[in-house]
C-alpha positions as a printed NumPy array, in Angstrom:
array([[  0.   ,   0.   ,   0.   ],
       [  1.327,   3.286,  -1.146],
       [  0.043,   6.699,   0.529],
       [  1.067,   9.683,  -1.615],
       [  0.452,  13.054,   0.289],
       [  2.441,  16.604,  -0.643],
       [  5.352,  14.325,  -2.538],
       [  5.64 ,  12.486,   0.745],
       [  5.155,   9.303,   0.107],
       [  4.678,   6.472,   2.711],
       [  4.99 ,   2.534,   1.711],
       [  3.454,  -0.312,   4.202],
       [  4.363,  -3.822,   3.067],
       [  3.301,  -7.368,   4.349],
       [  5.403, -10.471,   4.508],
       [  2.914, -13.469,   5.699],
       [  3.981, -17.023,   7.611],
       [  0.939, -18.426,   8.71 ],
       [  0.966, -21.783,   9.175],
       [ -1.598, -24.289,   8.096],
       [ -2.837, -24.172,  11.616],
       [ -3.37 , -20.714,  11.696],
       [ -4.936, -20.565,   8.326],
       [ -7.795, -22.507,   9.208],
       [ -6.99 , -25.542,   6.775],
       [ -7.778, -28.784,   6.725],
       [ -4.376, -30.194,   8.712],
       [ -4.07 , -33.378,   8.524],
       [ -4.097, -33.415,   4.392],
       [ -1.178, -33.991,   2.352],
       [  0.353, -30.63 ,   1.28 ],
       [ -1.4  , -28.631,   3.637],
       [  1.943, -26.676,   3.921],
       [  2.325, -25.675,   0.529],
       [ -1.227, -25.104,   0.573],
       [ -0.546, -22.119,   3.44 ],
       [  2.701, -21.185,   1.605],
       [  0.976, -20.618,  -1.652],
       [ -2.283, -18.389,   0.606],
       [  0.26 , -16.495,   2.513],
       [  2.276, -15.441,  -0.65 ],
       [ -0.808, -14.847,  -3.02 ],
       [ -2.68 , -12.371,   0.308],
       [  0.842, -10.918,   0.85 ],
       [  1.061,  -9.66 ,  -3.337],
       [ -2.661,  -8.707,  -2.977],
       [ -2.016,  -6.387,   0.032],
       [  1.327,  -5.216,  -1.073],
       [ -0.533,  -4.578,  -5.025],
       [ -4.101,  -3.457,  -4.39 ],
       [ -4.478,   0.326,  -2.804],
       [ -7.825,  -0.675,  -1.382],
       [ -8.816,  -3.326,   1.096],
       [-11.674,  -4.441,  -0.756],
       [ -9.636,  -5.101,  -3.563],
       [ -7.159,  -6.856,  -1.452],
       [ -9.724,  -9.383,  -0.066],
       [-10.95 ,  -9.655,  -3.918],
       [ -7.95 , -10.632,  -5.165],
       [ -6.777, -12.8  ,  -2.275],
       [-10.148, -14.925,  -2.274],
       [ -9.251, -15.966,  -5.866],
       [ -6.472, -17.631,  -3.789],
       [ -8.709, -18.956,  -1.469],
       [-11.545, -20.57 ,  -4.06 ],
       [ -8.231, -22.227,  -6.004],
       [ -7.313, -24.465,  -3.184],
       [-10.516, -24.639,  -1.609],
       [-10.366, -28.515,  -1.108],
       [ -8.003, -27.844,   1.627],
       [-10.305, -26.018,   3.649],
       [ -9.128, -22.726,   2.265],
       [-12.576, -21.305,   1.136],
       [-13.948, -21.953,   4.169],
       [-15.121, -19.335,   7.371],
       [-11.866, -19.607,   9.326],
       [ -9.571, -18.686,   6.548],
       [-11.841, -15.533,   5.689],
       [-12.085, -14.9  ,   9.017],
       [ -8.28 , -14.582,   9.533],
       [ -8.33 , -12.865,   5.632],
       [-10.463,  -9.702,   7.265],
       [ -9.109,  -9.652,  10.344],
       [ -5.095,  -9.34 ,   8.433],
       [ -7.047,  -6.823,   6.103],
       [ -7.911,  -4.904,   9.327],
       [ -4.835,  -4.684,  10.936],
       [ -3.157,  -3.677,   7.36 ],
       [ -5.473,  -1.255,   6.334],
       [ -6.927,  -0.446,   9.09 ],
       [-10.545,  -1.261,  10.951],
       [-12.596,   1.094,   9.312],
       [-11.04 ,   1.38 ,   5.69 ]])
């Protein structure tokens, strides 16, 4: 995210490492890890890409639907999705 203000300009980036755990996946699957590799880079390029938050969670639930047989398209993952969009854009963006 890029804020641009009187040729001031302020850049907030996001590295993610969120386990499978912490994710909300299925765990016990077979590549669950790569599963919450793949989510944490594909959210991480959507928040450090999109200038908006709602664009952010649009692009990052493309993620989510792609590997949604692991549990990735389900409540707890979009759950943690808004509450990382919170904390990165802030509560009432």
């Amino acid at each position: 995210m890029k804020i641009d203000r009187n040729n001031i300009v302020i850049t907030k980036t996001i590295a993610l490492h969120l386990t499978p755990h912490q994710w909300g996946l299925y765990t016990t699957m077979k590549f669950v890890e790569l599963v919450a590799d793949y989510l944490n880079k594909q959210v991480a390029d959507a928040f450090n890409q999109c200038e908006t938050r709602n664009e952010a969670i649009t692009n990052s639930e493309k993620a989510f639907r792609n590997v949604s047989e692991f549990g990735a398209d389900d409540t707890e993952p979009h759950a943690t999705l808004h509450w990382l969009a919170d904390k990165f854009y802030g509560e009432n963006s």
